[in-house]
N, C-alpha and C positions, 0 to 999 in steps of 0.2 A: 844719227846720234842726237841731235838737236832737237829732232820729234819728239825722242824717247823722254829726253831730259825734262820737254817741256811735258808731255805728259803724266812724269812725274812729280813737278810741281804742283801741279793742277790739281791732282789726285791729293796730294798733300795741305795742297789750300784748301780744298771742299772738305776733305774730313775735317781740319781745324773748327772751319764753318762750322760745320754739325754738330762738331762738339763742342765749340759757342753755344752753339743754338741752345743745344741739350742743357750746358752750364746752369743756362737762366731759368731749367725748369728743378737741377740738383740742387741740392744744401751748398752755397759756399760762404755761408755767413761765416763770420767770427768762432772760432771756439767759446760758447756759452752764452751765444746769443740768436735769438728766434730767428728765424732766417725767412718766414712765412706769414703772409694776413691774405687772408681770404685765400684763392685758389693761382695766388702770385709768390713765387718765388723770389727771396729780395739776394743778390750777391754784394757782398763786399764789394766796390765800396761806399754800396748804399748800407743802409739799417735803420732799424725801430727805434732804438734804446741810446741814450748817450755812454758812448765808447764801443760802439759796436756800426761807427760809422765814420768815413774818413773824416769831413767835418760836417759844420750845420747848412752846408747844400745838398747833402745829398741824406739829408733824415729823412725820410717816411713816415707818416703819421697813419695809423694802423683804425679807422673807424668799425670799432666795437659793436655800434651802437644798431646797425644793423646786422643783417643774415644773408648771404654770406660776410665776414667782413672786408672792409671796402680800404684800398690801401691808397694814398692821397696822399698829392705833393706838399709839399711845407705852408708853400706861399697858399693856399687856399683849398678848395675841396672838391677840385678836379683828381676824378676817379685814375691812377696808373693800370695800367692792363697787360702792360709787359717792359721787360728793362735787361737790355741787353748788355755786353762787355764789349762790344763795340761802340759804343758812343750813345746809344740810341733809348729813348723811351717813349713809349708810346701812351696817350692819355686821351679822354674822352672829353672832348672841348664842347664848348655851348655854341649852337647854330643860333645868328643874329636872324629876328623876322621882324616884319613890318607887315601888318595886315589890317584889314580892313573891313566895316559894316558895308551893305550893299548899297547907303547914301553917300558913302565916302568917307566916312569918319573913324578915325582910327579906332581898334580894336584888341591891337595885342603889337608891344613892339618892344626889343628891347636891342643893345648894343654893347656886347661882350669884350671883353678885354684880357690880357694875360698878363702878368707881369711874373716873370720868372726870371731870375735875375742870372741865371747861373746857364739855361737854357737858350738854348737859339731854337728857332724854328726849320727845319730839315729840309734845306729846298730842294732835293733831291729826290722825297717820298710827297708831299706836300703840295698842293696847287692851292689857290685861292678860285673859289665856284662861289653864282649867284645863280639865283632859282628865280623862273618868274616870267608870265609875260608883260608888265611894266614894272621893269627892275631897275633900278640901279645901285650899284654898289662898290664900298671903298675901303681900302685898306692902310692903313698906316700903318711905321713902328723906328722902330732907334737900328741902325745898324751899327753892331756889336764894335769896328772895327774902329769907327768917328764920332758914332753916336748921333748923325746927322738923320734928319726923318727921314724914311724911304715914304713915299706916296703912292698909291694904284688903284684900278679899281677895273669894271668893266659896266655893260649895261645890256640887258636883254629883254627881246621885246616876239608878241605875235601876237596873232588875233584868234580867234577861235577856229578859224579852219585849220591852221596852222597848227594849233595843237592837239588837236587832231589826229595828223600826220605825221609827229617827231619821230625820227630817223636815227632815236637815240645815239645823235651829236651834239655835243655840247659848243656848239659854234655862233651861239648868237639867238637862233629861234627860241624860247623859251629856255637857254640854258649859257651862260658864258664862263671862261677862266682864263686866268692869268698866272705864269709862274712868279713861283718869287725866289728874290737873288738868296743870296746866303747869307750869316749873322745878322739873320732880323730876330729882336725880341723887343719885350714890353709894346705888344699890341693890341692894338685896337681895331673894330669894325664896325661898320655901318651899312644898310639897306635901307634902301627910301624907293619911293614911287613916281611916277611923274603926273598920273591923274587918279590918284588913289584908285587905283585897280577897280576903277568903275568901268570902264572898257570891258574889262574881261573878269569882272568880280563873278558870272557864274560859273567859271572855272576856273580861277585861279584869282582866292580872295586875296591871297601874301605871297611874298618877296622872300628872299631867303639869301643867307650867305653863310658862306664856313669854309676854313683851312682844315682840308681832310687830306688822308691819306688816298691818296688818288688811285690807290688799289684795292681800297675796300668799299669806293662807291662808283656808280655806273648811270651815267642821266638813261632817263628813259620818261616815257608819257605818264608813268605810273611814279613818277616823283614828285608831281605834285601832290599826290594824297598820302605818300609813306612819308613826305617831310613836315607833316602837318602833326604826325605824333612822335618827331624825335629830336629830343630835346638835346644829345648830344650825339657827337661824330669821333673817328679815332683820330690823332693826329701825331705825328710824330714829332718828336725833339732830339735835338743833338746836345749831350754835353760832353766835355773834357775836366784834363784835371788842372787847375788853374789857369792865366792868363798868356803863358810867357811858353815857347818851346822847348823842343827837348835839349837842346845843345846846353842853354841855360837852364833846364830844369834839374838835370840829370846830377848836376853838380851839389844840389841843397839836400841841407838834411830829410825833409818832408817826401825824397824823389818817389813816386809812389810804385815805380814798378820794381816786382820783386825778383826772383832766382828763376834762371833760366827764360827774361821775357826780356823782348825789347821794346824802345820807347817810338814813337811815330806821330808826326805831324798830321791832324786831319786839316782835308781840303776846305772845307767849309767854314770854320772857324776857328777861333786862337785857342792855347793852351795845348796838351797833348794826350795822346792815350798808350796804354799800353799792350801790347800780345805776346804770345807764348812764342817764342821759335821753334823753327819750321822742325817739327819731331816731336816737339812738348803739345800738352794740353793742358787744360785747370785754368784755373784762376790769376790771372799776371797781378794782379793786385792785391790776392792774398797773402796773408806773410811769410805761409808754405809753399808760395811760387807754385810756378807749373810743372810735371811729371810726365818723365819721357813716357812718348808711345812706345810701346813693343809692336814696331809695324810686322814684323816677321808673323804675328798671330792674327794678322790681318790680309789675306793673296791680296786685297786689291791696293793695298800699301807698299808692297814689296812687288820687285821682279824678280826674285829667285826661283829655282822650280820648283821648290818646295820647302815647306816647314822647315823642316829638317839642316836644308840647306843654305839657310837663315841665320846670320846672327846678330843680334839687337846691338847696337852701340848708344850711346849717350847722343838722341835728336837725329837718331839714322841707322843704318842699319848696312849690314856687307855679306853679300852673296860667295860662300865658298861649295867645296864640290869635297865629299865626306874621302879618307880613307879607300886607295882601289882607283879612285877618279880623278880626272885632271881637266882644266878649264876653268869659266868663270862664275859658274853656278849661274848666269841670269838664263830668261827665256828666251831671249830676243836678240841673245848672243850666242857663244858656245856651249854653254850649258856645259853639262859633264859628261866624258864619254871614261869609259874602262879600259884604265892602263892595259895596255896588251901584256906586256911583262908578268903583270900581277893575274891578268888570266892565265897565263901558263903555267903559273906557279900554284894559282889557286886550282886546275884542272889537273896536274901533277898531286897536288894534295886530296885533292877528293878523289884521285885514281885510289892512289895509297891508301887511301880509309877505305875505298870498298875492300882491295885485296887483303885489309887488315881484317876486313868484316869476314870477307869469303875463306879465309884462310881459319880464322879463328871458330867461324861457324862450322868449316870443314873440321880441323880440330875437336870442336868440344862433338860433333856427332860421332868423330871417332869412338875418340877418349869413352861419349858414352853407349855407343854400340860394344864397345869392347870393355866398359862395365857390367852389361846386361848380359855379355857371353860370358863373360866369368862366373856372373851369379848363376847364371843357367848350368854352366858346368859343375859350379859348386853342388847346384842343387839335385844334380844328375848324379854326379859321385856320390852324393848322401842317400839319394833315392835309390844307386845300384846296388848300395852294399859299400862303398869304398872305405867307409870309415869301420865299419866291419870285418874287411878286410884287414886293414891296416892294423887292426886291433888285433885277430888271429897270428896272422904274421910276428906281431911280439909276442904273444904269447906263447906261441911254437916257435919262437925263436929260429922263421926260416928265414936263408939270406933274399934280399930283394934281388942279388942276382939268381936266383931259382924263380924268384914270381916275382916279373919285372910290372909295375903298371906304368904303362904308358900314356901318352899325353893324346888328347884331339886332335892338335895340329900335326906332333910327329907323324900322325896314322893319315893325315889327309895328306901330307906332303910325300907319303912315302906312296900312296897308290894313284898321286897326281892328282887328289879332290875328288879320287874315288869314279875315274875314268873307267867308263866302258871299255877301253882297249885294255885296261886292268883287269877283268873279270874274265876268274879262271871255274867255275861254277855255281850252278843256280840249281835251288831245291826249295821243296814247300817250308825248311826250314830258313833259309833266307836267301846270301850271296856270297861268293866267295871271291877277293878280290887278292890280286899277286899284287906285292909292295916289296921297295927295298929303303930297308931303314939308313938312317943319315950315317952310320957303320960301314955301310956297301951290305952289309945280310940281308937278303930275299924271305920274306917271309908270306905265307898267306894267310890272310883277314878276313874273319869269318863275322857278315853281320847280319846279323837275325832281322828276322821285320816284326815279331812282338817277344816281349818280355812277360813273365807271369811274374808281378812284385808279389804275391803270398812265397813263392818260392827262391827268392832272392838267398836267403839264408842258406837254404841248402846249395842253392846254386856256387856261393860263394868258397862254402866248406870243401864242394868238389872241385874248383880250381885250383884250391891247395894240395890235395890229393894228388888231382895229376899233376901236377906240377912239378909232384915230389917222383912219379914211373919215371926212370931210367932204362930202357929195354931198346933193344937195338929195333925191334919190329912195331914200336907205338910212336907214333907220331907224336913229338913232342909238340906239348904246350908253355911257349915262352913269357907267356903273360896275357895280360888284358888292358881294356880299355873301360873308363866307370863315367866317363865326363859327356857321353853322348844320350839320348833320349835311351836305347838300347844299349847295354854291354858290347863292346866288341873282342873277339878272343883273335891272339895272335897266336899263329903254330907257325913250325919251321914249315918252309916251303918243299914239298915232296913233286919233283919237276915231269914225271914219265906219265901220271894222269893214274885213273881208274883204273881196278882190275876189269871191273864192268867193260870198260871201251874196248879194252886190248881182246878180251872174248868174244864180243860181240857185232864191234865193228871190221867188218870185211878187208878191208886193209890191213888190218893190226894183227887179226885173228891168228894167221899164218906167222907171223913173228915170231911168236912163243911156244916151244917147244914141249913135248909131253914132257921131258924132263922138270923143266923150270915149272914147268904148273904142280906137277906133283911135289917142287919145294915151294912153291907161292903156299899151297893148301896145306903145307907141314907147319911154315912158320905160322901161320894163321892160327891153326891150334896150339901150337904151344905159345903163343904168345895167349891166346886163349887161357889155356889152361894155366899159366902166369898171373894174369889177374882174378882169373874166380877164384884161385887156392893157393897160389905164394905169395901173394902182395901181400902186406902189411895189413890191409885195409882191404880185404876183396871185393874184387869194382865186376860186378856185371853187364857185358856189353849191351845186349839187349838187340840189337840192331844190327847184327850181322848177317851181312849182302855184299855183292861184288863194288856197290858204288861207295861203299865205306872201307876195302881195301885201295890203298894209293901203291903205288910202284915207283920206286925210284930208278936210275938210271940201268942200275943192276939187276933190276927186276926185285929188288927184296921187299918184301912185304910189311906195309907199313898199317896198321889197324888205327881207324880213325873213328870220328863222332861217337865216344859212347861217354856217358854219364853227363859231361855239361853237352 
C-alpha cells in the first residue's frame, strides 16, 4: 500500500513538472498583455509592459532591435533563454578571457560582472570552471543572506603533451572548477596567467572562466578552440518573491499565490515561491490560480480500471465500480467483479426477452401464415365460383341447408387431413375420401386433381341442380367446397361399395342374387329415365357403368357421377 501511494505521488509530481515545464512555453501573461519576445515565453509574474508584471524586478525588456527579438533582464543586456515557475531563469552570461601575443603581451582581456539585485546564482545547476593551461582564476560575490564577500577560485595548468592527452576531466590538467555555495549575487570574475601563456601560447594562447550551467557544457581537448568564439555561456538564476517567508508572507496584502496553490520555502535562498496543489496545474501566480487536473482522462494519473470507472474530484480523483459491480474500482486492488445476484437476474431477464422474442416471432408467423391461407382461400372461393354461387343461391332463393358450402378445415378435419386410411376410391377423375363431419354424418369427398375455370359457371349452375334431385336411387349431393385450389364435392356416404365390385370380384359375386340384380338394373333405369324426362331440368347421365352405380347396405341402387 505504501509503494502504491508513493508511486502515486511520483506520478503526480512529474506531471506537475511537465506541465511547469510546458507552462513556460504556453500564454500565461496577464489578460491583455504580450506574453512573448523573440522565441521566449514570458509567464506572470514576469512581463514587458508596466502592469503586466508583479513589480520592477521582474520586468523584461524586450530588444526590438534585432531579429529574432532578444528578451533581456532589467539590470543590463544579458540575453534570458528561458523562465521557469519554479524559481529559475536561465541567461547567457559573458565568459571572462585573458589572452595573450606570442611575446607575452596582453591581447584580449576582460572581467565580467553581474549585478542582479533580485537574483541569486543557482548553486545547484551552476559550477564555477577555468579553462587554460596557465590559468588562474577567482571568483567573488555578496552572499544574499549577510552580504559578507564569498571568495574562490581555482587554477589549471599543463604542458603540451598534456594536452594532448585530456581525458575530458575537468580536474586540474587544462581544466578546473569549484562549486559555489548558495545566495551568491552581484558578482564578479577574473582570469589571469602566471607567465602569460608563453609556455604554452602555441596551443593555448588564453585563459578562461565562467559560471555555466554544468549541464550544458562538457571540457574536452576541443575547448580550447570552441571557447575562443564564445562570447557567452547559459547560466542559471534563482529568484523568489520577496525577502521574508511564507508564514510571514502569506499574511500581507501583496501575498502572491493565488487559488488553489500553496506557498513554499526554497532551499537556496530567502523569500518564497509558489505551486499548484497536488491535482492542479496553471499558473500559482496568476490571478485565475491553478485548474484542477481531470486525472481520470489521463490512465497514467489515475488507478482505476478504466475511464469510466473514474471520477474527477476537486485536486484528485475516486475510483468506483459502475451499476451490476461491487469493489474498489482500482487495478491493483479489487477492482470490480459482477454481483452474482444481479447476474441471475440479468440471465432471467434476457431468458424472458428471448421467450418474448421466440413466442412473438412464433406468433406473428402464425398470425401471418394464417393471413396468407385466408387470402389464398379467399382467392380460391372467388376463382371457384363461390361468389357465384352464392349469388345463384339468392336468386333461386334456395335454402343453404339444400346446398351447404363447406369450410377447408371442417373437410380436412372430417377425413383426418385427408388420410390414406380415409380413401374409399380412386379414378382418372380424382379420389374419393370417407369423412364424418363434426355432426357425427359420414359423408364421402370427392376431390378432383384438375379443374377446367372456362367451365366453372356451368359447373357451378349444376351443383344447384342436383342439389335440388330428391330420388331415393341418386346419391345425394350435400354441398361443396370453393376454398381449396380445386372444388371439393360432398355426397352422402353410400357404405356397400360399387355395382362394379360386387359383379366382378369373386368373393362378392355369389352374394347377389338373380333377384336383386334384376332390381339393381330396374332401379337403375327408372331413376334413369327420372332424370332425362321427369326432372324439372333433364340432366343426362352420360356415364353409365357398373363403377358409377354404388349399393347401399340393402343393395338399392344408388346412381352416381353424372353432370358435375
Amino acid at each position: 500500500m505504501a509503494t502504491l501511494a508513493l508511486v502515486r505521488t511520483l506520478q503526480l509530481i512529474l506531471f506537475n513538472c511537465l506541465l511547469a515545464a510546458g507552462e513556460s512555453v504556453a500564454s500565461q501573461a496577464l489578460p491583455g498583455c504580450k506574453d512573448e519576445c523573440g522565441n521566449l515565453s514570458i509567464p506572470y509574474p514576469f512581463g514587458m509592459t508596466p502592469g503586466c508584471y508583479l513589480n520592477e524586478s521582474f520586468l523584461i525588456t524586450c530588444n526590438t532591435s534585432v531579429s529574432p527579438h532578444r528578451p533581456q533582464l532589467v539590470n543590463g543586456n544579458l540575453e534570458v533563454t528561458s523562465i521557469t515557475l519554479e524559481g529559475q531563469v536561465e541567461i547567457l552570461h559573458y565568459v571572462a578571457k585573458d589572452c595573450y601575443n606570442r611575446n607575452g603581451t596582453t591581447a584580449d582581456r576582460n572581467f565580467p560582472q553581474l549585478r542582479t539585485a533580485m537574483f541569486t546564482i543557482s548553486n545547484d545547476r551552476n559550477k564555477f570552471i577555468a579553462v587554460g593551461c596557465d590559468t588562474k582564476a577567482q571568483i567573488w560575490a555578496e552572499r544574499e543572506h549577510n552580504n559578507n564577500t564569498y571568495f574562490t577560485g581555482c587554477m589549471a595548468y599543463c604542458e603540451k603533451t598534456d594536452a594532448l592527452h585530456l581525458n575530458d576531466s575537468c580536474s586540474g590538467v587544462g581544466c578546473c572548477q569549484v562549486s559555489i555555495p548558495s545566495g551568491l549575487k552581484n558578482l564578479n570574475m577574473s582570469v589571469s596567467s602566471y607567465y602569460n601563456h608563453t609556455r604554452v601560447w602555441d596551443f593555448n594562447p588564453c585563459s578562461y572562466a565562467f559560471v555555466v550551467d554544468e549541464s550544458k557544457f562538457s571540457f574536452s581537448d576541443k575547448s580550447f578552440g570552441e571557447l575562443a568564439h564564445k562570447e557567452f555561456l547559459p547560466m542559471a538564476l534563482d529568484w523568489a518573491i520577496g525577502n521574508e517567508p511564507c508564514n510571514v508572507s502569506e499574511h500581507k496584502p501583496d501575498y502572491a499565490c493565488k487559488q488553489s496553490s500553496i506557498c513554499y520555502n526554497p532551499e537556496n535562498r530567502s523569500g518564497y515561491l509558489c505551486k499548484c496543489k497536488d491535482g492542479y496545474n496553471g499558473n500559482p501566480y496568476h490571478p485565475d490560480g491553478c485548474e484542477d487536473i481531470d486525472e481520470c482522462k489521463d490512465s497514467s494519473l489515475h488507478n482505476c480500471i478504466s475511464e469510466r470507472n473514474c471520477f474527477n474530484t476537486p485536486g484528485s480523483y475516486k475510483c468506483f465500480c459502475t451499476k451490476g459491480f461491487y469493489g474498489d474500482g482500482e487495478k491493483d486492488r479489487k477492482g470490480c467483479m459482477r454481483n452474482q445476484a444481479n447476474v441471475i437476474k440479468i440471465s432471467i431477464v434476457i431468458g424472458l426477452c428471448v421467450l418474448v422474442v421466440i413466442v412473438g416471432s412464433s406468433w406473428l408467423f402464425f398470425i401471418n401464415n394464417k393471413r396468407k391461407l385466408l387470402n389464398m382461400k379467399k382467392k380460391f372461393f372467388k376463382q371457384n365460383g363461390g361468389l357465384l354461387l352464392q349469388q345463384e343461391l339468392h336468386e333461386q332463393r334456395v335454402s343453404t341447408e339444400t346446398v351447404k358450402i363447406f369450410t377447408a378445415e371442417a373437410l380436412k378435419n372430417a377425413t383426418k387431413n385427408y388420410d390414406e386410411s380415409q380413401i374409399i376410391g380412386k379414378g382418372g377423375f380424382g379420389t374419393v375420401y370417407k369423412g364424418i363431419l363434426k355432426n357425427g354424418t359420414e359423408v364421402a369427398i370427392k376431390k378432383s386433381k384438375v379443374v377446367d375455370q372456362s367451365q366453372i359457371k356451368q359447373f357451378i349452375n349444376e351443383v344447384i341442380i342436383l342439389t335440388q334431385i330428391n330420388h331415393r336411387n341418386v346419391v345425394k349431393i350435400l354441398g361443396c367446397c370453393l376454398e381449396t385450389e380445386v372444388p371439393l364435392l360432398v355426397y352422402e356416404l353410400v357404405s356397400n361399395g360399387t355395382l362394379s365390385k360386387h359383379i366382378h370380384c369373386e368373393d362378392k359375386a355369389f352374394s347377389i342374387s338373380w333377384g336383386i340384380r334384376l332390381r339393381i338394373a330396374t332401379e337403375s333405369a327408372q331413376v334413369l329415365s327420372y332424370l332425362h324426362s321427369a326432372a324439372s331440368i333433364p340432366i343426362i347421365h352420360r356415364d353409365v357403368k357398373p363403377t358409377n352405380i354404388l349399393l347401399d347396405d340393402n343393395y338399392t341402387a344408388k346412381v352416381s357421377d353424372f353432370g358435375a
